[in-house]
C-alpha angles and dihedrals in degrees: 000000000000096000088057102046081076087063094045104046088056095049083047096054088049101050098026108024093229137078096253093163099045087046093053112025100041089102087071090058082050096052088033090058091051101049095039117102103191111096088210086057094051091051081046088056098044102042071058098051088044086058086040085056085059105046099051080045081067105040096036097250094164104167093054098053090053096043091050083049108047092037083054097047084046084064105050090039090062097048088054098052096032086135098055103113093150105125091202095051086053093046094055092050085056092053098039085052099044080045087056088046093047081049091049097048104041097026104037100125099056089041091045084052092046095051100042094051086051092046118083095187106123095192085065119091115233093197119121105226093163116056097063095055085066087068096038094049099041086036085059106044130085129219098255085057096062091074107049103357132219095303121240108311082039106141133186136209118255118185089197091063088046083064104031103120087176125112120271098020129174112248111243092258101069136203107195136024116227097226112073098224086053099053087056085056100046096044095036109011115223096318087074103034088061097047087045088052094044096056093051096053094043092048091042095043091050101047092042101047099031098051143044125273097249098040124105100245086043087058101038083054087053088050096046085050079055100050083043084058112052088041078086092059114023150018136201118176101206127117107250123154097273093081089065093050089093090069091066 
């Protein structure tokens, strides 16, 4: 499977026009660098997941090319502090990173203004297009909506949408919700937004305080915090491996 995403994604940029299958199927490089045991195959992954970085670089794939970062860092960072057993230490890393999350989700426009004016990069974009969708979502839904939600084909209105003139514009009556925590919302109401929340930090309590830095449950733990993570900023609703992460 990963030697072949290479040949898809250039079929796809010469039929699409756009990397499909390294949008969508980067998460298996991810799992494939973390099973694999030869160290040849791991450079092979991540001389994919730096050319990844850059095409999504080109297309503003934001979200992919902070996921592949961070997951890499994640990495190195393990086989640094392989010794590190301490429990405290590692449960101060976990508060300090659902502090971040809490930061993300109900600070993100004063976070997403600090970090563009410090980035120089001119092929990302600087737009907001997240802050806006809090006040159309919470402006749409009812009170009876906040339990359960609107079920999955649940949609909500977005005057922005109404106006948008663009290409490839949504239509006013949405699907989907661009941020991850508010799709939960949207589809199962709080009821599933909390039990959403409360498997992730189980999963991800149990596999970073039980087990070593560089082991695999250790690491899969590290990628699940990730995916925790960008729920507050993005969403992207595609199967990829990581669905599958909770069974470990």
């Amino acid at each position: 499977m990963t030697k072949l995403i290479p040949l898809f994604t250039i079929i796809d940029l010469i039929i699409f026009k756009h990397p499909i299958m390294l949008v969508a199927g980067y998460s298996f490089l991810l799992f494939d660098f973390l099973t694999t045991t030869s160290t040849k195959r791991k450079l092979f992954i991540v001389l994919l997941l730096l050319a990844a970085i850059n095409f999504f670089r080109l297309y503003d794939y934001r979200s992919g090319i902070i996921v592949i970062t961070i997951f890499l860092l994640a990495f190195l960072s393990s086989r640094i502090f392989k010794l590190v057993r301490s429990k405290m230490l590692k449960f101060t890393f976990l508060v300090a990173s659902f502090t971040l999350v809490y930061f993300l989700f109900f600070y993100f426009a004063e976070m997403f203004e600090y970090l563009t004016s410090s980035i120089k990069a001119e092929t990302l974009s600087k737009t907001d297009s997240r802050s806006f969708l809090f006040i159309e979502l919470f402006s749409d839904l009812k009170r009876a909506d906040y339990a359960m939600g609107r079920g999955y084909l649940g949609t909500y209105y977005s005057p922005y949408f109404k106006e948008w003139l663009g290409d490839g514009g949504d239509s006013s009556q949405r699907f989907s919700v661009e941020i991850g925590f508010l799709q939960i919302i949207l589809k199962g109401g709080l009821l599933l937004l909390i039990t959403t929340i409360l498997l992730f930090i189980k999963s991800i309590y149990f596999g970073i305080i039980n087990y070593k830095p560089n082991s695999f449950k250790f690491l899969i733990a590290a990628w699940l915090l990730i995916e925790f993570a960008m729920l507050s900023v993005e969403n992207f609703p595609s199967f990829g491996v990581h669905f599958s992460l909770f069974g470990f």
